[in-house]
C-alpha positions in Angstrom: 0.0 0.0 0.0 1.0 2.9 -1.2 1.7 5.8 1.6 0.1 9.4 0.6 1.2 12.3 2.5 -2.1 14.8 4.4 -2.4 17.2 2.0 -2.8 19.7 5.0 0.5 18.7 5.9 1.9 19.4 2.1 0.6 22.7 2.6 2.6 23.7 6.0 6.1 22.3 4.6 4.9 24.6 1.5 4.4 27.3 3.7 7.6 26.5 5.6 9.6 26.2 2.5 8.4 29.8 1.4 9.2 31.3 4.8 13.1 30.6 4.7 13.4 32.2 0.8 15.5 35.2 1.1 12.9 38.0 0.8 13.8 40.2 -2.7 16.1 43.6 -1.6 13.2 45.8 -2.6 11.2 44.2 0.2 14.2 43.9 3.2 14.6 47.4 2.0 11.8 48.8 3.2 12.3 51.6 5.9 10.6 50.4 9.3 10.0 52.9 12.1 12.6 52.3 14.6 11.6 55.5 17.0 11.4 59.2 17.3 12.8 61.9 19.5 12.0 65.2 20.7 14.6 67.6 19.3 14.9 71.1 20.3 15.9 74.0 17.7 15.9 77.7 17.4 14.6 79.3 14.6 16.1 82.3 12.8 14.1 84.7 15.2 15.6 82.7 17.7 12.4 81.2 18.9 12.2 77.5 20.7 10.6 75.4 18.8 10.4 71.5 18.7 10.8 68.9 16.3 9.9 64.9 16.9 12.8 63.7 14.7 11.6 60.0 13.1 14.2 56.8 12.7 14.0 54.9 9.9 15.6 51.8 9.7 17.2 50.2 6.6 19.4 47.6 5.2 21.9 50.5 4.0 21.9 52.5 6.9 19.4 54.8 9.0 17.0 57.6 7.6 16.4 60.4 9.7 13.0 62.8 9.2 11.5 65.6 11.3 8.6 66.8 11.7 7.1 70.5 13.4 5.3 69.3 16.2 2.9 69.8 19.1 5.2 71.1 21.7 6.0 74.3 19.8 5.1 77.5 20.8 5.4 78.1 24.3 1.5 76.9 25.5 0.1 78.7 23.0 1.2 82.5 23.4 3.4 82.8 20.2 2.8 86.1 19.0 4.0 87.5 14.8 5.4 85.2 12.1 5.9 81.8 12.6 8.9 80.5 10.4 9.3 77.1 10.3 12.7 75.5 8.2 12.7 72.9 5.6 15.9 71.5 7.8 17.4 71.1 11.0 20.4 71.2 12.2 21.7 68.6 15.4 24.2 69.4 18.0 26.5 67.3 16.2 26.2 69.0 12.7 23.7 66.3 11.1 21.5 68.3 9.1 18.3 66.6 9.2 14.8 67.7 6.7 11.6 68.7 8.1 9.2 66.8 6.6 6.0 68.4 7.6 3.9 69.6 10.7 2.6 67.0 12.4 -1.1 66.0 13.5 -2.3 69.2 15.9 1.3 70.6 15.6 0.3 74.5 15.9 -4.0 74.1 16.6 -5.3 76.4 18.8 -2.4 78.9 18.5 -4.8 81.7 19.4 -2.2 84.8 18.7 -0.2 83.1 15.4 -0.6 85.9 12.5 1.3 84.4 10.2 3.1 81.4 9.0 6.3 81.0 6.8 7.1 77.6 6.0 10.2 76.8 3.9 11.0 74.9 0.5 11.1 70.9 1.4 8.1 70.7 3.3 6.1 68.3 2.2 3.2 67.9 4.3 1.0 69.7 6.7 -0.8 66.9 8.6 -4.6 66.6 10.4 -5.2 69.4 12.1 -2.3 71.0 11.6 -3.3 74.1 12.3 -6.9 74.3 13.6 -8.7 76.7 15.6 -5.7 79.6 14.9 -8.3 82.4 15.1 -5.8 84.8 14.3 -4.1 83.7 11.3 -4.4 86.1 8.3 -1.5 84.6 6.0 0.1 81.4 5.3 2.9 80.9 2.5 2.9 77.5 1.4 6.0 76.2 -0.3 6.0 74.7 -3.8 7.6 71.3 -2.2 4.3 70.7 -0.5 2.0 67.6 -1.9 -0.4 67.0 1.0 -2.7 68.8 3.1 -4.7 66.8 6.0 -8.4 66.7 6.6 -9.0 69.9 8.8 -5.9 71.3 8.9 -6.7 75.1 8.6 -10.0 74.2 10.0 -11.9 77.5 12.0 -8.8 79.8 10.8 -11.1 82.6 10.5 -9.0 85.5 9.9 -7.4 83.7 6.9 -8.4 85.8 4.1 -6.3 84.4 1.1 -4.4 81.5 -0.1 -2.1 80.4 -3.0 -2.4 76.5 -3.1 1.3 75.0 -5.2 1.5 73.6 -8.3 2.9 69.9 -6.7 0.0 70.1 -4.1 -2.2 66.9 -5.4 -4.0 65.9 -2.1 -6.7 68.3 0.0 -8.7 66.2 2.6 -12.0 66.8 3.5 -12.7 69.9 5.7 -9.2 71.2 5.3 -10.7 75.1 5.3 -13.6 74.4 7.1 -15.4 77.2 8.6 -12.8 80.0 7.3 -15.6 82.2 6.4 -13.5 85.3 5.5 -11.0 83.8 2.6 -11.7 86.4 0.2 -8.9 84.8 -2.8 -7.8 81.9 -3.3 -5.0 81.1 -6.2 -4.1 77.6 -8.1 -1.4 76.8 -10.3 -3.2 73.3 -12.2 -4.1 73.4 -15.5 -6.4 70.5 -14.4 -8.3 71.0 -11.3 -8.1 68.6 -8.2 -10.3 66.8 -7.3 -11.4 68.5 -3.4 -15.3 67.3 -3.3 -17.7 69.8 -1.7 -16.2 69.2 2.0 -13.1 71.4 1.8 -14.4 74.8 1.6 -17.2 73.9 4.3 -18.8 77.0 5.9 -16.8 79.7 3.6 -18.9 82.0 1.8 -17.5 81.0 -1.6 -20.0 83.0 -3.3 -18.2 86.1 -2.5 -14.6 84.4 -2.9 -12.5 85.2 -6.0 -10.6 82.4 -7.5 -7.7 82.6 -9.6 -6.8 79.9 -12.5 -4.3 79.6 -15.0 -4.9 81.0 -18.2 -7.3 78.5 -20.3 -8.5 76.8 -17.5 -11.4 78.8 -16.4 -13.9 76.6 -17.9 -12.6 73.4 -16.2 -12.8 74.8 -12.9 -16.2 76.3 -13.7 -17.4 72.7 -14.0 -15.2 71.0 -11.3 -17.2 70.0 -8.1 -16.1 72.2 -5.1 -14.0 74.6 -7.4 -17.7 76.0 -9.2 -18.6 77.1 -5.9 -16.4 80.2 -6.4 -18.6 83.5 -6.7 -15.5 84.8 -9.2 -13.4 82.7 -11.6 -11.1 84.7 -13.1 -7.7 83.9 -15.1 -4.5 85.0 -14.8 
C-alpha cells in the first residue's frame, strides 16, 4: 500500500519552505519605524521650537525625518510670524529635513498671525493648524503635496491663499469654517479633485478664484472649485 502524504501537511512544509526564501532587496529594504525623538531648535528669530525627529531603519543605513510638532510654541502665546525650516540642524552637525507639521502641531495657536514655512516641506498633517483664530496669512511652499483633513479648519481671519502647483491631495474639511477667505489662487491646468467638504462654511460666493490662463472653464465645472462667486484667469 502505497503511503500518501495529508495534504494539509503538504501545505505547511509549502508554507515553511516559502518562509526561509530570502525575501527580494526591494522588500528587506523597506524603511521600518525604529523611534522618534523630541529635538529642540531655534529658529532664525531665535524662537524654541520642537521637532519629533523620526528613525528609519534600513538595510543601507538609517533615515532620519522631522517633523514641526505639538510642543512648539510656548503653551500657545506665540505672538507674529511663525517661520518654520525645511531643515534642522543637530548638536552634532547632522543636518536633518523637516518633513512636515505634524497631526495638531500649531492648533489652537490663538495669537499666530502668520506662517512662513520653507521649500522641502512636504506635508502639513490633520489638524495642523486648527482653531488659529488669528491667522491672516500662510505661504505655502511649492515642495508641499499633502494637506490633511482639517488642517486650517476655524482659521477665521485667513483671508487668502495660494495653493502649489505639486499640491495633489486636500482632505475633506481642510478650510472648514474660514468664512473670511476672500482669494484663493491655483497653479493646475487640471483642477483637483477636493469634493464639496473642503471649503465647508466659507462664503465661496463672494470668494474670488484665480486659474491659470485656459482653465477657467474646467474649474467652472469642477465639483467644489464651481462654488467660487469669481473665476477669473491669470
Amino acid at each position: 500500500m502505497t503511503y500518501q502524504p495529508n495534504p494539509h501537511f503538504r501545505l505547511l512544509c509549502f508554507a515553511i519552505i516559502q518562509l526561509l526564501i530570502p525575501l527580494p532587496k526591494a522588500f528587506s529594504q523597506t524603511p521600518t519605524l525604529a523611534g522618534y525623538e523630541l529635538y529642540k531648535t531655534t529658529d532664525k528669530a531665535s524662537t524654541a521650537m520642537w521637532f519629533q525627529v523620526m528613525m528609519f531603519s534600513t538595510d543601507s543605513g538609517e533615515i532620519q525625518k522631522a517633523y514641526f510638532c505639538k510642543e512648539n510654541i510656548l503653551a500657545k502665546s506665540y505672538k507674529g510670524l511663525l517661520h518654520i525650516p525645511g531643515s534642522i540642524k543637530t548638536e552634532f552637525g547632522a543636518v536633518i529635513p523637516v518633513e512636515g507639521v505634524i497631526m495638531g502641531g500649531c492648533s489652537d495657536c490663538d495669537e499666530l498671525d502668520s506662517v512662513y514655512i520653507e521649500y522641502g516641506i512636504k506635508n502639513i498633517i490633520h489638524e495642523a493648524f486648527s482653531g488659529c483664530i488669528n491667522l491672516r496669512g500662510i505661504r505655502l511652499p511649492p515642495s508641499l503635496e499633502y494637506i490633511g483633513m482639517k488642517a486650517f479648519e476655524g482659521c477665521t481671519s485667513l483671508r487668502w491663499i495660494e495653493l502649489p502647483h505639486h499640491l495633489h491631495t486636500i482632505q475633506a474639511e481642510a478650510f472648514a469654517d474660514c468664512c473670511n477667505i476672500r482669494y484663493c489662487k491655483v497653479n493646475w491646468h487640471k483642477p483637483i479633485d477636493i469634493g464639496s467638504s473642503v471649503f465647508k462654511g466659507c462664503q465661496l460666493s463672494g470668494c474670488t478664484l484665480v486659474v491659470p490662463r485656459g482653465t477657467r472653464r474646467l474649474y467652472e465645472q469642477a465639483e467644489g472649485w464651481k462654488d467660487f462667486g469669481h473665476i477669473i484667469e491669470e
